[in-house]
N, C-alpha and C positions, 0 to 999 in steps of 0.2 A: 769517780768524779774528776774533774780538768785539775790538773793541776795550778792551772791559770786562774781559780778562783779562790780567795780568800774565804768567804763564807757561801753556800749555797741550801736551800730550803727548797724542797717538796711538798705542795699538800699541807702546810704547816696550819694547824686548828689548833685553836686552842679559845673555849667557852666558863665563862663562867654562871656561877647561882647570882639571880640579881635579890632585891632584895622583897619581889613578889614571889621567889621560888622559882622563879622563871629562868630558863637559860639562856644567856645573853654573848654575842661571838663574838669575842674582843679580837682574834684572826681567823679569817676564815679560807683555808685552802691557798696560803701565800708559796708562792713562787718568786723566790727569792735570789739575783746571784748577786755576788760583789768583786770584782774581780782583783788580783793582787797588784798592787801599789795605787797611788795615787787617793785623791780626797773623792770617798762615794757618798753623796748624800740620803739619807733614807729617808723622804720628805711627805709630809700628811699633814692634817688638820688635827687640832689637839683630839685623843679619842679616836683616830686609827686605827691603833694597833701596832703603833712604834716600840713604845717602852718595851711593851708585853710580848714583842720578835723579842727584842735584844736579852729580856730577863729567859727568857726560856736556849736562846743559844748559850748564855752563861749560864745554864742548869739551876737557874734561881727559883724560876718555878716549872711544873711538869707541861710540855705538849699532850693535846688530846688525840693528836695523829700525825700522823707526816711523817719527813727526816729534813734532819739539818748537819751538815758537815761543816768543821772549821779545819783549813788546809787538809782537804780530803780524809781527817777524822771523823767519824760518826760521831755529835754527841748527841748523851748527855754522857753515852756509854764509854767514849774515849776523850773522854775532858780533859783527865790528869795525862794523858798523854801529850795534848795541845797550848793545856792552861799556860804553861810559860813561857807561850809567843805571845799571849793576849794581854790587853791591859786595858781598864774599861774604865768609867764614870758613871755610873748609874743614879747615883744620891751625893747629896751632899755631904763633902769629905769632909772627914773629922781632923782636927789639928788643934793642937795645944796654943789657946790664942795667945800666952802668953813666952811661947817660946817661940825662937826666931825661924826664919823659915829654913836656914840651913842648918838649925836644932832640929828640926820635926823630921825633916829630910833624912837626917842623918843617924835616927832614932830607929826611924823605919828603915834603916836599910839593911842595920843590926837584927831587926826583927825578923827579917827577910833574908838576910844570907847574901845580901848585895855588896859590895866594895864599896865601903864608905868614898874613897877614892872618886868616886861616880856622881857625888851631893854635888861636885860645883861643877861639873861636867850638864848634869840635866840642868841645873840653876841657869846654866850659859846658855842652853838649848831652848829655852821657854823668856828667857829675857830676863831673868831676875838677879841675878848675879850682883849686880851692885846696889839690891837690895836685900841679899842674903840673910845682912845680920839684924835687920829691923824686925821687929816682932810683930806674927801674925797679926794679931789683934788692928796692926795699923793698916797691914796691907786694905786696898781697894778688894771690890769684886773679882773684879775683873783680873789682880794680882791672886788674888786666895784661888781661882777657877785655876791661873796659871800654876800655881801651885803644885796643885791638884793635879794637871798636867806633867807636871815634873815627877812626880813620887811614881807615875805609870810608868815611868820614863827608866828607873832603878835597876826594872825587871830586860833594857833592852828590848823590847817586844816589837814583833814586826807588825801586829794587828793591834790598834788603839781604834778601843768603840767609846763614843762621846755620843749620849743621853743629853739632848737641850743644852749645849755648853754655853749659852749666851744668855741665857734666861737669866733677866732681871738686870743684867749691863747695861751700861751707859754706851753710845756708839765709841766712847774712846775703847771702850773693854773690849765693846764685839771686833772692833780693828786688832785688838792685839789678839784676840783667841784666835781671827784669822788668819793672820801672821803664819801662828805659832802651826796651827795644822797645815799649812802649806807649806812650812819650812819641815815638817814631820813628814810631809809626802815626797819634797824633793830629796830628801836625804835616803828616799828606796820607803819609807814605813807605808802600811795600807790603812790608811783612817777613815770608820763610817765614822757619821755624824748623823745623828739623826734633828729632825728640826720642822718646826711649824712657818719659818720664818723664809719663804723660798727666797726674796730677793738677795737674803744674804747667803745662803750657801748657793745661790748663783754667781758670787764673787770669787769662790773658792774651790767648788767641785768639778770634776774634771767628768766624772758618772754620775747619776744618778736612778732612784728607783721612786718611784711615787706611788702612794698608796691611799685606799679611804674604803672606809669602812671592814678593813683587817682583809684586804685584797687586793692587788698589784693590780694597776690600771695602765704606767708606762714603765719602762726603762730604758737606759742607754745614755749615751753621751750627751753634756750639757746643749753643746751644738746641734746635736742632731735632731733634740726634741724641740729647741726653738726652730729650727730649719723647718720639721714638720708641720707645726704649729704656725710659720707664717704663710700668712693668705694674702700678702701683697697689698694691703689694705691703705688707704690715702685719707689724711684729713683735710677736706676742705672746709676753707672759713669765708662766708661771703652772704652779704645782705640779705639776701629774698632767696631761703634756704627750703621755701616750697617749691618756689618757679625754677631753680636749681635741680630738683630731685624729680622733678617732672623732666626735665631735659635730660639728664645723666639717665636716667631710668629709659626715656625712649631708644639711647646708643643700646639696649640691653646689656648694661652693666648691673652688680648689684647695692646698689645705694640704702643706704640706714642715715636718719637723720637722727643727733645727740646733739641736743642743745641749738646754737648758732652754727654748729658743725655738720657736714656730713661726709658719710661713711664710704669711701666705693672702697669694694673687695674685689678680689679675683688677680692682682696685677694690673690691673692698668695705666698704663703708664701717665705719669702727672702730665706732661704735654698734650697730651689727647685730649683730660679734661679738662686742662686749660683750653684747650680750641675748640673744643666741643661747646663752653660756656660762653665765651668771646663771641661768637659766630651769633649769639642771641644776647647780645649785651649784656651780659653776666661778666661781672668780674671779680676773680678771687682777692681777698686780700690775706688769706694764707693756704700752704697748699704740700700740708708735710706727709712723708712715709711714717706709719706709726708702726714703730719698733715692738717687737714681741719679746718680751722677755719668760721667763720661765713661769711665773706667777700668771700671766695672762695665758702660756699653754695649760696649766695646772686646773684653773679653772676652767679654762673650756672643757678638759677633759671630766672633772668632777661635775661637772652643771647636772642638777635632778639628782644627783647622790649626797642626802643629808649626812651628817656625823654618826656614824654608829652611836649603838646603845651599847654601853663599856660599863659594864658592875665592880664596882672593888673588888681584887681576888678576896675570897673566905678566905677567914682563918685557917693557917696553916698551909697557905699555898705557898708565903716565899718562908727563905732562908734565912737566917742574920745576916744583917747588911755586913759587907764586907769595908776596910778600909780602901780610901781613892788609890793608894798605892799597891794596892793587892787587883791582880785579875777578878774582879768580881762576878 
């Protein structure tokens, strides 16, 4: 396997019993890579097959086929080899609400074998530092999530995987978790995130991989799939949006009428259909390039692909939940 990638997945399957008996493919046949440093987002509709990757690359619950390497180890079989580059967020992290957050930090790090020495080093890393000594209990969301961040932080780890880290945050929180993983990626760390929420890990991810229905639909770089994904497309705005679509349609462009609005695709250039319009008394009164953003490639690519059918794993599929501060 490259050594250039962080995590990579073959073939990865993995089904469960739904609650007819029936076998239900929560990943089917993922082909997965991620590659080392920078922020990669692992992006799908809730019901993917996000969690249920990342629970099986931490040997949380079993693969039904495939292989998956973390830094060119096979796991599940060479996990204790890797586990101490890794540092995950899978569930919601446990903390003593009533002690402070560089108590709890520094609790765990006895527990872990870490250099206490290190509680206000990750404190400083994550932005909490000069709220070290307040107790859990008061921190925000979005402080407790940081938290959480920081205890992965203990272990030094060069691969941090974050499980929905925004969910349920206010935009002041989601600003600071982004922050925080971008200042983890430019410091050399390689952080997935996985996320239902594309616009915002388009603010942040430098890669990504998109998925639906426990299957890899694109990958690659943030720019390269909005690049792909735009079709040069122009809004215009202007009164008489039939006798407009009549006229644009005979240049053999391709015109979609939305609302007061219509569509021309392909590139053409906005002066054309200005003078194309002009030339029969049409006149725009707006006349924008509409920007692609990753949510609009996303969808075009998932259109006709409903949400998979996702069963709660059975009994005894996962682990004990581990602590946030523990590679889980």
């Amino acid at each position: 396997m490259s050594t250039d990638l962080a995590i990579s997945t073959r073939g990865l399957r993995k089904t469960y019993r739904n609650r007819r008996g029936q076998r239900a493919v929560a990943v089917g046949g993922l082909d997965l890579d991620v590659p080392v440093g920078g922020v990669h987002g692992f992006l799908g509709p809730n019901g993917a097959g996000k969690t249920t990757t990342i629970r099986m690359l931490l040997g949380l619950i079993r693969a039904d086929s495939g292989t998956m390497t973390v830094f060119g180890q096979t796991v599940p079989e060479r996990l204790p080899d890797v586990i101490g580059r890794v540092g995950a967020i899978v569930e919601q992290p446990k903390f003593f609400p009533s002690f402070s957050g560089r108590k709890n930090l520094t609790m765990l790090a006895r527990a872990i074998d870490a250099p206490t020495s290190l509680v206000d080093v990750v404190l400083s890393d994550v932005g909490l530092l000069d709220r070290a000594d307040d107790r859990y209990k008061g921190y925000s969301l979005g402080m407790k999530q940081r938290l959480a961040i920081a205890a992965t932080l203990l272990k030094d780890p060069d691969l941090l995987i974050f499980d929905e880290p925004t969910n349920g945050l206010d935009p002041a929180g989601i600003r600071e978790i982004r922050g925080t993983m971008r200042g983890l990626a430019d410091r050399g760390k390689t952080v997935l995130v996985s996320s239902h929420i594309l616009a915002e890990v388009e603010q942040v991810a430098d890669t990504v991989s998109i998925i639906a229905r426990g299957e890899l639909i694109a990958s690659g770089s943030v720019a390269d799939l909005i690049g792909a994904g735009a079709a040069g497309t122009v809004r215009v705005g202007i009164a008489d949006v039939p006798r407009a679509q009549q006229v644009l349609g005979a240049q053999g462009w391709t015109v979609r009428p939305e609302g007061r609005y219509l569509l021309v695709d392909g590139g053409v250039a906005p002066a054309s259909i200005t003078e194309a319009l002009a030339a029969q008394r049409l006149f725009v009164d707006e006349l924008v390039p509409v920007r692609v953003d990753l949510e609009s490639v996303f969808l075009d690519l998932t259109a006709g692909r409903g949400p998979g059918t996702h069963a709660p794993p059975p009994e005894g599929e996962h682990r004990p939940a581990h602590h946030a501060g523990e590679a889980s």
